[in-house]
C-alpha positions as CSV (number, residue, x, y, z in Angstrom):
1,X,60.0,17.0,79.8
2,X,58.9,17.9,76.4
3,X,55.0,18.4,75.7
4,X,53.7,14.7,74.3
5,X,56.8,12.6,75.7
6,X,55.7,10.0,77.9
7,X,57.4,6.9,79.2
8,X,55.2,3.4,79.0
9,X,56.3,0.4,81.3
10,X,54.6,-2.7,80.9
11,X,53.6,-4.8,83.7
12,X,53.5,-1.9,86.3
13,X,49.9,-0.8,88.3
14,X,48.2,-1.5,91.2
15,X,45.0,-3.1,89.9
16,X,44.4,-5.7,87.7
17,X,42.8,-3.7,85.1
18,X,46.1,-2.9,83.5
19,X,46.0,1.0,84.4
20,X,49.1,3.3,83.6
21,X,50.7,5.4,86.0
22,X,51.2,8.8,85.6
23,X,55.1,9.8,84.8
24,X,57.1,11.3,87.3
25,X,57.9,15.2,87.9
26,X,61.9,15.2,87.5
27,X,64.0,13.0,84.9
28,X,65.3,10.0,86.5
29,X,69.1,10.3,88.4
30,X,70.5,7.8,86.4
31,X,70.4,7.0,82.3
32,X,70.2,8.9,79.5
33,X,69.2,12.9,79.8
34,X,65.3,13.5,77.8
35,X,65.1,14.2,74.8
36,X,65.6,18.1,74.0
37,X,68.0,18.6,76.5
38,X,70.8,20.7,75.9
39,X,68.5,23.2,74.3
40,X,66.7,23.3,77.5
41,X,69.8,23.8,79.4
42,X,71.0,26.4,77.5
43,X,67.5,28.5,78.0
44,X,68.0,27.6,81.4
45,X,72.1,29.0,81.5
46,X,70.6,32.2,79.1
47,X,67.7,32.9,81.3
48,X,70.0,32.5,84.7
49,X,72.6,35.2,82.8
50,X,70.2,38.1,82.8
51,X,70.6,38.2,86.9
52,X,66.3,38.1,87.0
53,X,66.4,33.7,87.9
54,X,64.2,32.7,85.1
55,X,65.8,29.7,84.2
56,X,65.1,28.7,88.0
57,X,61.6,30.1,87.5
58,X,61.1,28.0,84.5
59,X,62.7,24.8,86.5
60,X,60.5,25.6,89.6
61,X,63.8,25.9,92.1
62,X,62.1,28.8,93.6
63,X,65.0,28.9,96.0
64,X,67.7,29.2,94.2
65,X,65.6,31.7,92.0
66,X,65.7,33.8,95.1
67,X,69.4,33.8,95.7
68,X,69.5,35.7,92.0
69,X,67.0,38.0,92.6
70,X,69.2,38.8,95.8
71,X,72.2,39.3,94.2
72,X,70.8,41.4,91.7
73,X,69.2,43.6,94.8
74,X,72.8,43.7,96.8
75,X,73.9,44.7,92.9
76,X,71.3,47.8,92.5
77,X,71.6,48.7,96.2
78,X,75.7,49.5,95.8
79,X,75.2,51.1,92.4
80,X,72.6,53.3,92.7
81,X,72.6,56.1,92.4
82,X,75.7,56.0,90.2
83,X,78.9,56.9,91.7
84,X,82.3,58.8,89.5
85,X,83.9,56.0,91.0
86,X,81.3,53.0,89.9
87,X,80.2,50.0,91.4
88,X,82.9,48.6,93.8
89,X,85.3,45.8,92.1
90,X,84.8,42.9,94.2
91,X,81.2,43.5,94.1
92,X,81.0,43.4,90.5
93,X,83.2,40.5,90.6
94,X,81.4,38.4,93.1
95,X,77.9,39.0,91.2
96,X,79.3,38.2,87.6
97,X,80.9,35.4,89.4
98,X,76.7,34.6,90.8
99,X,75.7,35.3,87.5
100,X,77.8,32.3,86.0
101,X,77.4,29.7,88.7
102,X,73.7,30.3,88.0
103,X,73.8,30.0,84.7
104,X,75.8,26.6,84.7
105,X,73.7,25.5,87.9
106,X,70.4,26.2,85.6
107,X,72.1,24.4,82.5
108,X,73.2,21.2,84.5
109,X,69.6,21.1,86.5
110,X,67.7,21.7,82.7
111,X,69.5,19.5,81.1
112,X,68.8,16.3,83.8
113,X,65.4,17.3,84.4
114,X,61.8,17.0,82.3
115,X,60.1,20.1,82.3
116,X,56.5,20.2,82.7
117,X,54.4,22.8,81.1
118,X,53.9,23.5,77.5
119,X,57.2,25.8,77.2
120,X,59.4,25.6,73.8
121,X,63.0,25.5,74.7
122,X,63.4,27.1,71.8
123,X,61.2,29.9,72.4
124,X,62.9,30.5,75.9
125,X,66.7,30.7,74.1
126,X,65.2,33.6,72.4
127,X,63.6,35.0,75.4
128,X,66.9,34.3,77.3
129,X,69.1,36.3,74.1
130,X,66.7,39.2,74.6
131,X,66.6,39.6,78.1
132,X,70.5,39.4,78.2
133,X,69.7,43.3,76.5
134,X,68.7,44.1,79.5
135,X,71.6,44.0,82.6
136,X,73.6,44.9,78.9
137,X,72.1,48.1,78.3
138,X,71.7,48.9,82.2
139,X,75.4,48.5,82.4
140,X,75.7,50.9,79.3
141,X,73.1,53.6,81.4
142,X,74.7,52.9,84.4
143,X,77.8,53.8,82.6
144,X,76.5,56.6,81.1
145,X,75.1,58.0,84.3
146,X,78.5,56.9,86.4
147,X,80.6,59.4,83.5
148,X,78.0,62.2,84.4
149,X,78.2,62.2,88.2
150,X,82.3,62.1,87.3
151,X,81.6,65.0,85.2
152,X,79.5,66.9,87.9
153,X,82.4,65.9,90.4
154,X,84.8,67.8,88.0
155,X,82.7,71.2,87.7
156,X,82.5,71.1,91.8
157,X,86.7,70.7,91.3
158,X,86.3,73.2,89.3
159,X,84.6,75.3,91.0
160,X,86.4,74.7,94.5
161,X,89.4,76.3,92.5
162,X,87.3,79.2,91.5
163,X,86.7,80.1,94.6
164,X,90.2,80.0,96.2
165,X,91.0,82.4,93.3
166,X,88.1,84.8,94.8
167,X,89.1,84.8,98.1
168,X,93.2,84.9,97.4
169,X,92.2,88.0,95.1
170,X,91.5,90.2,98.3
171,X,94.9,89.5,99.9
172,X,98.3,90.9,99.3
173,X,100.0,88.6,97.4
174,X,102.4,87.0,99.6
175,X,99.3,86.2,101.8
176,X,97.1,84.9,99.2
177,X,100.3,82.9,97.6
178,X,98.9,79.7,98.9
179,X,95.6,79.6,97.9
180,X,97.1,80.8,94.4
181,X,99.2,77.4,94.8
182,X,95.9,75.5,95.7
183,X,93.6,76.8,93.0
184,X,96.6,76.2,90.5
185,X,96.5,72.3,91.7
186,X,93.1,71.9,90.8
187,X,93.4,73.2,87.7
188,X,96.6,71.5,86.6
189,X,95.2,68.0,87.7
190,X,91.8,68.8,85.5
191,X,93.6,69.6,82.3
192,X,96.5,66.6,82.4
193,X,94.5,63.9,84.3
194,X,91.3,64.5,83.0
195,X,91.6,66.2,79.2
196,X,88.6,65.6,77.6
197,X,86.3,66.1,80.7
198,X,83.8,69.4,80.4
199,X,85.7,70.7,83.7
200,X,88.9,70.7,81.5
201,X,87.4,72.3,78.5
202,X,86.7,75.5,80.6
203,X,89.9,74.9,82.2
204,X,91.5,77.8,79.9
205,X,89.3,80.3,80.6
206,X,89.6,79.8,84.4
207,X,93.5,80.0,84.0
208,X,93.2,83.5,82.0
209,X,91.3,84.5,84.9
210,X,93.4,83.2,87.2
211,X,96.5,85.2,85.7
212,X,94.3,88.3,85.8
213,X,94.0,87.9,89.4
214,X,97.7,87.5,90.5
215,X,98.2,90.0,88.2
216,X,96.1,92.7,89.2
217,X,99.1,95.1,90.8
218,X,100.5,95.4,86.8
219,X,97.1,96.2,85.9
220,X,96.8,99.1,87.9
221,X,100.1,100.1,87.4
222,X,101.6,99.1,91.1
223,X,105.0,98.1,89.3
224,X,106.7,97.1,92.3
225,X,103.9,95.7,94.0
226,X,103.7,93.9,90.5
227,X,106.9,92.4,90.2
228,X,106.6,89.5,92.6
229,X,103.3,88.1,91.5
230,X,104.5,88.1,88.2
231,X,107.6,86.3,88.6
232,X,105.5,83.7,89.8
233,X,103.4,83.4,87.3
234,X,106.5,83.6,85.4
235,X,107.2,79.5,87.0
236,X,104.5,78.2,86.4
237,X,105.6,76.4,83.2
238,X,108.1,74.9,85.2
239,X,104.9,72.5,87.0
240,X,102.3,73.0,84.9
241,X,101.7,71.4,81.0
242,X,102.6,74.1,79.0
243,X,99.6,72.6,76.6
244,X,97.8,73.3,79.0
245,X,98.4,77.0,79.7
246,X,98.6,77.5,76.2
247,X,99.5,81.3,75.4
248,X,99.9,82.0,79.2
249,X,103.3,80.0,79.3
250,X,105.0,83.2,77.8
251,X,102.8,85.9,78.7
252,X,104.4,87.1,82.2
253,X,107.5,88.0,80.3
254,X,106.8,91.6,78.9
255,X,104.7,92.5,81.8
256,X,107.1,91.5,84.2
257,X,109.9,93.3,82.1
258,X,107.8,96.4,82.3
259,X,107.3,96.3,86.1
260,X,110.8,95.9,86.6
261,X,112.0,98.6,84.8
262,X,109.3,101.1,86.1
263,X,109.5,100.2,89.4
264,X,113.3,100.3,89.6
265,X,113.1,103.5,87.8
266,X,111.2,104.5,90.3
267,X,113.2,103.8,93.1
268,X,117.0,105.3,91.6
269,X,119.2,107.3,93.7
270,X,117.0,106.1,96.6
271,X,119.7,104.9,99.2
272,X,123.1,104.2,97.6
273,X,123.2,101.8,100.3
274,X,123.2,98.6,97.7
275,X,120.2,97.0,99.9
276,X,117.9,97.1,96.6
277,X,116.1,100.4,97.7
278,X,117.7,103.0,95.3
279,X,116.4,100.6,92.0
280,X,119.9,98.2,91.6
281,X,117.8,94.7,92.0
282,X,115.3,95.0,90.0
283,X,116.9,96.6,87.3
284,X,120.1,94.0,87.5
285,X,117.1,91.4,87.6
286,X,115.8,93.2,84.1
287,X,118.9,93.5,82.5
288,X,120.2,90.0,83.6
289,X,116.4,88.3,82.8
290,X,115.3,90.1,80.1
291,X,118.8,92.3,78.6
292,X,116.9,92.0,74.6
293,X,113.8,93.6,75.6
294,X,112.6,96.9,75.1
295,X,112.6,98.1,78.6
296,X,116.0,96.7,79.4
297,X,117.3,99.2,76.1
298,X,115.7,102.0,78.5
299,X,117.5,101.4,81.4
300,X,120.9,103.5,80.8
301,X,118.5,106.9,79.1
302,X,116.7,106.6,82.1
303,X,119.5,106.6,84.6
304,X,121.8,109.3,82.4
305,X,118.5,111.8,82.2
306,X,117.7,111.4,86.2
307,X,121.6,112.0,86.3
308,X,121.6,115.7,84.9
309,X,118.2,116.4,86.4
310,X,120.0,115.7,89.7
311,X,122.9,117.5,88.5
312,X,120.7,120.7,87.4
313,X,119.1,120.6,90.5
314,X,122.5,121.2,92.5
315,X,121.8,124.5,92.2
316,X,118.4,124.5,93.1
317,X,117.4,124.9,96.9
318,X,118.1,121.7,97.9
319,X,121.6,120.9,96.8
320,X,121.9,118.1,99.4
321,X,119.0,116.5,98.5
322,X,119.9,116.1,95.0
323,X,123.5,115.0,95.9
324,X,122.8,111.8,97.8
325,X,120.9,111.2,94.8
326,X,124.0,112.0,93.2
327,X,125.5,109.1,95.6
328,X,122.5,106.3,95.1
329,X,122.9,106.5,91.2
330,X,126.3,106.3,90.7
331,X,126.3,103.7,92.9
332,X,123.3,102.4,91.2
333,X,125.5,102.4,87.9
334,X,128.4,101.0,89.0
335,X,126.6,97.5,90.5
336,X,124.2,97.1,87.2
337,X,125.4,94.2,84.6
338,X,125.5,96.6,81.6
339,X,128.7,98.4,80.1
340,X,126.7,100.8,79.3
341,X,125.0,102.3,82.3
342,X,128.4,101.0,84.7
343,X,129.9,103.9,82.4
344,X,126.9,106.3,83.8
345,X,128.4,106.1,87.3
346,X,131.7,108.7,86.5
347,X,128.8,111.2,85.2
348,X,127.1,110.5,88.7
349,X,130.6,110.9,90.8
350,X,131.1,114.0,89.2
351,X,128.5,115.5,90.0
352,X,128.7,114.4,93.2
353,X,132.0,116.4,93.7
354,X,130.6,119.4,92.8
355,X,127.1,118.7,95.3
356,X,129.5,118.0,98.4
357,X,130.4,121.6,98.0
358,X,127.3,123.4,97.3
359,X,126.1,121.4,100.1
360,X,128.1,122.6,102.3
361,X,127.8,126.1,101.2
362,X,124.2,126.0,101.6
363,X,124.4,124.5,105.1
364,X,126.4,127.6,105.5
365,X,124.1,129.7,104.1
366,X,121.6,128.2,106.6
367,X,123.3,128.7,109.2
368,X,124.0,125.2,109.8
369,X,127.6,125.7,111.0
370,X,128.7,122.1,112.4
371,X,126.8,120.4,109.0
372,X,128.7,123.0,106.8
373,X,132.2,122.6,108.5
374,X,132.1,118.6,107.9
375,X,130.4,119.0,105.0
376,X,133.4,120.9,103.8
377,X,136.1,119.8,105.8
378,X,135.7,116.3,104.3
379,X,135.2,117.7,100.9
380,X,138.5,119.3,101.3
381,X,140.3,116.2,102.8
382,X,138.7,114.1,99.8
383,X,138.7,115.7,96.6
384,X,142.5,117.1,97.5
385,X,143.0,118.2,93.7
386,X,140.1,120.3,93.4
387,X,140.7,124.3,92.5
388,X,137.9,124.6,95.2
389,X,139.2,122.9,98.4
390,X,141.0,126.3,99.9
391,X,137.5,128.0,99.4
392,X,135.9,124.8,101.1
393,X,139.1,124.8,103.9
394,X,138.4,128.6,104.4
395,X,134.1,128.1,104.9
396,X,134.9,125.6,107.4
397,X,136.9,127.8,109.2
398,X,134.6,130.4,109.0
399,X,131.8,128.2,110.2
400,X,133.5,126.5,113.0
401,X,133.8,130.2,114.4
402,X,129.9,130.8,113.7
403,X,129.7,127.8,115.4
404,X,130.7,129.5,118.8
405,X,130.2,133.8,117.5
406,X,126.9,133.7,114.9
407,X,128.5,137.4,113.3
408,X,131.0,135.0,111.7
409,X,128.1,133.4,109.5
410,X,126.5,136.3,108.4
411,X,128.7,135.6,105.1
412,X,130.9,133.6,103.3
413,X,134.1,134.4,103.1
414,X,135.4,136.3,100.0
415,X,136.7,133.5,97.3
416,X,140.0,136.0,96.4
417,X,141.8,137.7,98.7
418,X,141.6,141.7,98.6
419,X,144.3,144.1,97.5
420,X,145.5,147.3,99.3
421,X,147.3,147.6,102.8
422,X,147.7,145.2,105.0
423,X,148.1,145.1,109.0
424,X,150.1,143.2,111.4
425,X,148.5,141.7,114.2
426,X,150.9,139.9,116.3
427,X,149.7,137.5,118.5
428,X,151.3,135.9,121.9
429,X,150.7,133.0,123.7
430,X,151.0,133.2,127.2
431,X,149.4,129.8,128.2
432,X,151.1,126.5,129.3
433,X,149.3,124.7,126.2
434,X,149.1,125.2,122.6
435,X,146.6,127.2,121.2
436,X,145.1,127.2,117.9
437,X,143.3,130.6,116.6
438,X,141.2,130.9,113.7
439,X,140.1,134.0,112.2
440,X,137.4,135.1,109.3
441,X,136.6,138.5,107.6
442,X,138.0,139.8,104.2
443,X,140.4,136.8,104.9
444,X,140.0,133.4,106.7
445,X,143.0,131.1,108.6
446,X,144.2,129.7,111.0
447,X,147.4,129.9,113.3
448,X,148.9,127.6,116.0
449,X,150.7,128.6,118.8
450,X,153.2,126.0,120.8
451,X,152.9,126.0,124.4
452,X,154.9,128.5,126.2
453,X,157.3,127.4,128.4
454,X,157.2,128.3,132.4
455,X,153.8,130.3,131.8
456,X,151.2,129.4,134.5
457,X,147.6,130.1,134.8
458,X,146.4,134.0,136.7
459,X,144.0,134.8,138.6
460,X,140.8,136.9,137.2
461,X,142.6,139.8,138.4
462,X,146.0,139.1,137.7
463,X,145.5,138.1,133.9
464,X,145.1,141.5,132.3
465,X,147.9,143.3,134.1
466,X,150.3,140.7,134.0
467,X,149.4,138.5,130.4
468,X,152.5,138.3,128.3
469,X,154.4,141.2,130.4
470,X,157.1,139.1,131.9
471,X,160.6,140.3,131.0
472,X,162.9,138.9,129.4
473,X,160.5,135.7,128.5
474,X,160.1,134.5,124.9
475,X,156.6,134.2,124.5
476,X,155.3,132.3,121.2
477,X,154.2,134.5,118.0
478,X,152.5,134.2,115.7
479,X,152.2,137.3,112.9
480,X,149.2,138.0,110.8
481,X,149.2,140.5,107.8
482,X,145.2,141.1,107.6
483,X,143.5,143.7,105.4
484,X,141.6,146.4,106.9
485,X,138.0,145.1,108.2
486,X,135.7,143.2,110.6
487,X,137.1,140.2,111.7
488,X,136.0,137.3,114.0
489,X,138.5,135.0,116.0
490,X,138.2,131.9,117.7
491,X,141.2,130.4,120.1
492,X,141.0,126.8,120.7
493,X,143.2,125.5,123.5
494,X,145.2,122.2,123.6
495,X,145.0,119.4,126.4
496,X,147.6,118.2,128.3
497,X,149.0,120.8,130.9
498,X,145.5,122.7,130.1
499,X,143.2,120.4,130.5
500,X,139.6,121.7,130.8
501,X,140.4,124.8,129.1
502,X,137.6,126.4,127.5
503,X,137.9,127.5,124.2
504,X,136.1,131.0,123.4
505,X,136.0,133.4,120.4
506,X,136.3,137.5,120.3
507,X,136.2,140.0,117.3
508,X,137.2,143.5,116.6
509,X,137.7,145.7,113.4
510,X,140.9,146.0,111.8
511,X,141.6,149.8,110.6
512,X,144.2,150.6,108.0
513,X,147.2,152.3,109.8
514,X,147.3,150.4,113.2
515,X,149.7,147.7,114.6
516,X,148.0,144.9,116.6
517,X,148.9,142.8,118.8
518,X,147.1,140.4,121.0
519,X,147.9,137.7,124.2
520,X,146.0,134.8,125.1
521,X,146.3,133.2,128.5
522,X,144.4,131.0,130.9
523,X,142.6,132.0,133.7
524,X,142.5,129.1,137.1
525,X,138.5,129.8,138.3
526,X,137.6,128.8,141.7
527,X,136.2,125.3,141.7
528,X,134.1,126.3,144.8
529,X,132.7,129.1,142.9
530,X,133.8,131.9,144.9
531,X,133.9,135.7,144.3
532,X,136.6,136.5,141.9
533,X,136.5,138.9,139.6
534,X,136.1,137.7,136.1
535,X,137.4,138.6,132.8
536,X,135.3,141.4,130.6
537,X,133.1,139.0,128.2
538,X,135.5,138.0,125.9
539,X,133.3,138.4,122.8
540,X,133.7,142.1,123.2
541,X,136.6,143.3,120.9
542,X,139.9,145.0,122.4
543,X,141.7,147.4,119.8
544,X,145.0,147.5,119.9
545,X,146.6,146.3,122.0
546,X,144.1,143.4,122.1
547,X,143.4,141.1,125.1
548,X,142.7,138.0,124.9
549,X,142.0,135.2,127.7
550,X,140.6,131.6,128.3
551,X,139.1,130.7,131.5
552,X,138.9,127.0,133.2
């Protein structure tokens, strides 16, 4: 009730002295509101909107007063300290929704009810529009200090994805890959989801680090170590914003070209096996990914100089070595997706040709005689038009007998035949199985002799007075016209009615002016190892006539 408003009833009092009654503490339920009223209830509704009760203060409903100030408590208690996330949305809601039954409550009481005290409704509107300032700018410093603890939640982000980089920087790539994948999430989520956050501002500078550290192999030149981390980095623009990586989207490119050339470079002529060891997959992956760049243009110089290095080096020490080399980069050549280096691989399979035969020679000359004679035997049975296969044909022979008589290897056989008189050695098979002879000195061959026919096995004792005496029996020939020299022999027996026959090799010196002739037989040892008397070591020479015999 306004100050000086008063309401006089006549006729009311208790004595008869005409005494007024003093007015009552709340407007009455029924009639007309007091005067002033709807600017009381609108200091009331104002005063109830700042969340402190003071329109319920002002209207002495202590109690409902106190269910304000508890709201606003619940409110601070949920809110503080401020969260990235805020203040829960059904809290909010439910205490706005407080906020407004209070205010209306306070309106509807203010406006039925005569306030005591000396208070200006008008004065309290103004108090209520100035206190409303207050839960206003709280929500604007709660909001404030709610973008900050967002903004500090980024930066530990941020730094969570540092980290992973530091500890995936120790590891071998492949290890580390998924932390690499991790660390990349977190920055890929700050820079699209969150752009103009601090965290994503420094987001750049964490991604230039983070491509140094996959990258380290290029950086310290491991090329092939390199090439794997790179093509990965080389993805990333297929999941992550290109705005966001900025000048990083393209940067893998010429490193990764690099890596690829130098490490398949340095892997050429490795295997020839196609498996990606002798350099084919990652230069095919450089000329197929990158065929403008500058390293791709290197690819067929580098493969045609490491071609006549290897070449050159065929007549080095080492002519095997460099002519699987040979092998891996022709083959090398021949897979790559470039006319131009396919074309390489004939330079490479020519050289080849010509390091099968030194190769084999050198084996030779090392005296490794089974190497050399398949070395060359196969050289001979696949380059069949080559002016060298009799030479390679005649080594082989010649190293099939050092095989079995070391003298044989002492040297190569002579590429040309000599000149001047020859002599005929005549040689007779008295064996029941074919036998094939081979021979080295200042010429190389080899002879086969069929089986004879009705020719049985002797006796140690028996062989050298009766070998290839019989009358009247045809033994099998075979006629040599050798030059004068030292020869070495080896007689290789067939199977079949001579199974078990061993072969065994002889030599002797061929003088000019002699005819020679020679028999080879079988000898039949005693499987119980008895007694007998044996044939003289068969390695010795015989000169004319020569004796020859194979024991079983």
């Amino acid at each position: 009730m306004e100050s000086g408003d008063r309401y006089d009833v006549a006729g009311y009092g208790s004595g008869g002295d005409g005494a007024v009654p003093p007015p009552p503490s709340h407007a009455p339920s029924v009639g007309p509101p007091p005067p002033g009223a709807p600017l009381r209830a609108a200091a009331a509704a104002l005063l109830n909107l700042t969340g402190l009760g003071l329109g319920y203060a002002l209207l002495g409903r202590w109690g409902r007063a106190a269910v304000c100030w508890a709201a606003t408590a619940v409110l601070l208690w949920v809110a503080l300290p401020a969260d990235p996330d805020g203040v829960p949305a059904g809290v909010l809601v439910g205490y706005l929704l407080v906020l407004v039954l209070a205010a209306v409550d306070g309106g509807r009481i203010a406006r039925r009810s005569a306030v005591g005290g000396a208070w200006r409704p008008g004065l309290a509107v103004g108090l209520g529009v100035v206190l409303l300032a207050v839960p206003a700018g709280g929500a604007v410093v709660y909001g404030s200090a709610r973008d900050e603890a967002r903004e500090q939640m980024l930066l530990e982000r941020l730094e969570s994805g540092d980290e992973r980089v530091a500890t995936a920087s120790g590891q071998p790539f492949e290890a580390a890959k998924g932390e690499y994948g991790k660390a990349l999430d977190v920055y890929r989520a700050l820079g699209e989801d969150h752009p103009g956050s601090r965290a994503a501002k420094l987001v750049p500078d964490r991604l230039k680090a983070y491509y140094d550290a996959v990258s380290a192999p290029y950086a310290k030149k491991r090329h092939c170590e390199a090439v794997a981390p790179l093509t990965y980095l080389r993805t990333l623009p297929d999941s992550v914003d290109k705005r966001v990586l900025g000048e990083l989207a393209a940067w893998p490119d010429t490193p990764l070209a690099e890596s690829l050339y130098a490490c398949g470079v340095s892997r050429l002529g490795g295997s020839g096996s196609g498996s990606g060891g002798d350099g084919d997959t990652e230069l095919g992956e450089l000329l197929r990914t990158f065929p403008e760049s500058a390293s791709a243009r290197r690819v067929a110089p580098a493969i045609d100089e490491r071609i006549k290095d290897q070449v050159t080096a065929l007549k080095g020490a080492e002519p095997c070595t460099a002519t699987e080399v040979l092998r891996g980069l022709g083959a090398t050549a021949s897979r790559l997706p470039d006319d131009s280096v396919k074309k390489l691989s004939a330079d490479a399979d020519e050289g080849v040709v010509d390091g099968v035969y030194a190769c084999g020679v050198d084996q030779f000359k090392d005296e490794k005689f089974g190497a050399a004679r398949t070395t060359l035997t196969d050289f001979a049975r696949t380059y069949k038009s080559d002016g060298r296969v009799r030479q390679a044909r005649n080594i082989a022979i010649a190293a099939e007998i050092a095989d079995d008589r070391p003298a044989a290897g002492k040297r190569l056989p002579p590429s040309k035949r000599p000149g001047g008189a020859r002599m005929e050695l005549v040689i007779s098979n008295d064996a029941p199985n074919t036998v094939e002879v081979l021979y080295t000195g200042p010429v190389t061959g080899t002879v086969t002799l069929r089986a004879c026919a009705g020719c049985e096995r002797y006796s140690a004792s028996e062989g050298p007075r009766r070998a290839c005496k019989a009358s009247g029996r045809n033994y099998p020939k075979a006629r040599l016209q050798l030059p004068a020299g030292e020869y070495h022999f080896l007689y290789k027996h067939g199977t079949g009615a001579a199974a078990r026959v061993d072969s065994y090799s002889s030599g002797t010196r061929v003088q000019p002016g002699y005819t020679y002739t020679s028999c080879t037989y079988v000898i039949e040892r005693s499987p119980f190892d008895l007694d007998l008397p044996l044939l003289p070591d068969p390695i010795q020479p015989v000169v004319s006539p020569w004796g020859a015999g194979s024991s079983r």
